[in-house]
N, C-alpha and C positions, 0 to 999 in steps of 0.2 A: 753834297757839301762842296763848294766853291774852292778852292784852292788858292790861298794867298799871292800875290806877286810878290818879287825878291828885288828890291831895290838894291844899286850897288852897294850902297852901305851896308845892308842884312848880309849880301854876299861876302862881303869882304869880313866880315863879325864872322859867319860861321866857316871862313877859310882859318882865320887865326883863331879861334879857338880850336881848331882841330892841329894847329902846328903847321899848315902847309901840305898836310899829306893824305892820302885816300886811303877813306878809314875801310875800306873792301881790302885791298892788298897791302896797305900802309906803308907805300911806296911815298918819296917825295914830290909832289908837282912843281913841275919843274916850271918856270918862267916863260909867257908864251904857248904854253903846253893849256890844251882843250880840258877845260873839266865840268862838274855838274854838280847842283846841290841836288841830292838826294834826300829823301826819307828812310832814316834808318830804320825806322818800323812802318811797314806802307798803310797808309792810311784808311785803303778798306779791308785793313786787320785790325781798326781800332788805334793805328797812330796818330800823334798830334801835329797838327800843322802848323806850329810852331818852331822858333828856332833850336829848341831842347830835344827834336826830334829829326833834327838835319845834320846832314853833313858833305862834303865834300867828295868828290871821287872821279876817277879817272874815266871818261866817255865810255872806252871797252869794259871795262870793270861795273861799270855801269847798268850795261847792258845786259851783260849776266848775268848780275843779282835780280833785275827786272823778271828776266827770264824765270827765274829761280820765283820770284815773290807771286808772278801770276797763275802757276803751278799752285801755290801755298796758299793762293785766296780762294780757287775754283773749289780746293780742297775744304777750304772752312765754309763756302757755299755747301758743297754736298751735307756734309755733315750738319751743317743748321740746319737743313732742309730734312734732314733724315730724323732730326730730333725733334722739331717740330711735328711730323707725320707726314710729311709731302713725298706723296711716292712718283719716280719716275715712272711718266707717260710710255706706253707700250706704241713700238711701232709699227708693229703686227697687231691687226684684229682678231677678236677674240674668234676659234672656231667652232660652234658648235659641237655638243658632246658625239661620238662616234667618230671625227675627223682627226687626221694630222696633217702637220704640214711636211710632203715631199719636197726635200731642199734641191734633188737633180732635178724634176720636171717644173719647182716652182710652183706648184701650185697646192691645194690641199686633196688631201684624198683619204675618202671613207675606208673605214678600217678596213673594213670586210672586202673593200676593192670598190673600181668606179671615180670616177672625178666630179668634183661639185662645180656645177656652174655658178659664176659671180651675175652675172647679167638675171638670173630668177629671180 
């Protein structure tokens, strides 16, 4: 889904409707001073990309929450994924019944002793 552009008008609508201040710290922005219209709920958690779902906030404050929402989205990937049945791919190959894998040498090796060639 495509993401709206913010014309000065929408900006300046979702700066006053918020009062002037960043709704993360709810500090005032000050005149001059850098800010951002944000999504208060990120939009691949299901927010709207509309103005009922923006708001204003301070560039560093910003940044954090971002920080915070990519955490929270990877986390609702895992989980859909899990619920669906999609299991994580192994990054080790499966080993043949009688082997483990030796994590000092690297390599696998027959229970009973002996090393298995990969090149067989």
């Amino acid at each position: 889904m495509k993401r709206q552009t913010l014309s000065t008008m929408k900006r300046l609508k979702v700066f006053e409707k918020a009062g002037g201040r960043c709704h993360i710290c709810s500090q005032r922005i000050q005149a001059g001073q850098v800010w951002e219209v944000e999504h208060v709920r990120p939009l691949a958690l299901h927010g709207k990309d509309d103005e009922s779902n923006m708001a204003p906030a301070h560039v560093l404050c910003h940044s954090g929450k971002t920080a915070d929402d990519v955490a929270a989205i990877a986390r609702a990937k895992r989980r859909k994924a899990k619920h669906i049945g999609i299991k994580k791919a192994s990054t080790f190959p499966k080993l043949p019944p009688g082997y483990r894998f030796d994590w000092r040498t690297r390599r696998p090796v027959k229970i009973g002793g002996g090393v298995v060639r990969r090149d067989a």
